[in-house]
N, C-alpha and C positions, 0 to 999 in steps of 0.2 A: 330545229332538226334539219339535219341535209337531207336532199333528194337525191336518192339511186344513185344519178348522175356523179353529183359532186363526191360520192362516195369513194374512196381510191382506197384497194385492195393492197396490203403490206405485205410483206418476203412470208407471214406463217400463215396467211389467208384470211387474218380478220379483216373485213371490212368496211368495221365501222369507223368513228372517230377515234384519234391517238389519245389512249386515256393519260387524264393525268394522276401524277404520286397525289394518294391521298395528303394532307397537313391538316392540322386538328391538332387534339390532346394526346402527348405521348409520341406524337409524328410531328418535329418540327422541319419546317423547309432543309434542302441539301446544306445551303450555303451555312448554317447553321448549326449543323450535328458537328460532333466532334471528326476531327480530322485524323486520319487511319496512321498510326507509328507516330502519333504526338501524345505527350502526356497533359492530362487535363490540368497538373501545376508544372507549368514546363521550369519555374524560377525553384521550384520545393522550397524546406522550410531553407530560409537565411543560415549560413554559420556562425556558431559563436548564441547563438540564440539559446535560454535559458526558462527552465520549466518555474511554473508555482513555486513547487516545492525545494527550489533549489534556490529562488531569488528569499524566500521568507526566512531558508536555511542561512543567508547571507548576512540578510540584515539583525536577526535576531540574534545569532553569535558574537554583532559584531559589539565591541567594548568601552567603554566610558569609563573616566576618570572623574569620581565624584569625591566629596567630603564629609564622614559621617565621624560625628563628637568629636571636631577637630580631626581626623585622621583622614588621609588619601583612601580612596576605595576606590578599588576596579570591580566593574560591577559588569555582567553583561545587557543585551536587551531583553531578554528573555527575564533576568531575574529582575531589572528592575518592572517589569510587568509584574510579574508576579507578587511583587514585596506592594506595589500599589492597588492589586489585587484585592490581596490580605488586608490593608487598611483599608479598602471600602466596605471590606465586608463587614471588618470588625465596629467601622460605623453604620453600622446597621440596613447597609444596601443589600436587597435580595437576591436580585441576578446575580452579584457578587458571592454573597453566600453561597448558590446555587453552586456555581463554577468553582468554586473552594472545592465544596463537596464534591463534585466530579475529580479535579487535579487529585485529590487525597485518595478516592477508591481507585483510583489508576493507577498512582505514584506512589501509593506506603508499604510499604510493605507487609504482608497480610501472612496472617497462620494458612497451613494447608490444610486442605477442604477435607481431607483421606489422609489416614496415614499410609505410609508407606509400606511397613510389611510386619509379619508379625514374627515372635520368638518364639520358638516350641522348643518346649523345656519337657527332657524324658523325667520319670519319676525318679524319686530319692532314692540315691546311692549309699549305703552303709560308707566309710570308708574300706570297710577289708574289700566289700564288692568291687569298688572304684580298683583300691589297687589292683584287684587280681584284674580290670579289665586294662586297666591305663596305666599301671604301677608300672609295667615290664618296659614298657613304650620309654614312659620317661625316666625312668632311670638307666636305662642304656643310653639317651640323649644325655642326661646329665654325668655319666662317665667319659664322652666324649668330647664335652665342653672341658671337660678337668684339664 
């Protein structure tokens, strides 16, 4: 600790010693904080640079020309996954099975869960009732068609 003496009074009247900037956890030194109007990736991403889902999109479209019972076949990568899929499963591999089983309840096409809507059907009509309600209707349509 200094004495009185060595004490030297600053422009707002503190007296004591020039404190320093706390550094610790959450407070790293100046030289080290981020710098004020720079961005923290000043390069961002690359152009031309391409997502997961778009390189898998790539490769799995892309096409093969193979040979099945003597014939040329264009086959994509996707299906031939798929078709080597199917034979492991159907030798008796379980994860393969498994994975069937999921492709099918996603990709088959399935009945609707609800029907759509229903028919109300008024009660029976006589014919003389009918015609005297609709007879007028359509027989004026059907002299018009004549």
């Amino acid at each position: 600790m200094q004495s009185d003496d060595e004490q030297r009074i600053d422009d707002q009247g503190y007296d004591g010693p020039p404190i320093e900037p706390r550094i610790g956890y959450k407070t790293p030194p100046k030289e080290h904080q981020f710098k004020k109007g720079r961005s923290g990736n000043p390069k961002g991403r690359p152009k031309g640079t391409q997502s997961h889902a778009k390189i898998a999109q790539k490769v799995l479209s892309e096409t093969h020309v193979l040979s099945e019972n003597g014939r040329k076949e264009i086959r994509t990568t996707m299906e031939l996954v798929i078709l080597k899929l199917r034979q492991l499963a159907f030798s008796g591999n379980n994860r393969a099975n498994k994975l069937m089983d999921k492709l099918a309840a996603e990709y088959d096409p399935q009945k609707p869960k609800n029907r759509a809507g229903r028919l109300v059907v008024p009660g029976r009509l006589t014919p003389e009732s009918w015609e005297q309600q609709f007879g007028a209707d359509v027989s004026a349509k059907q002299g018009k068609d004549e």
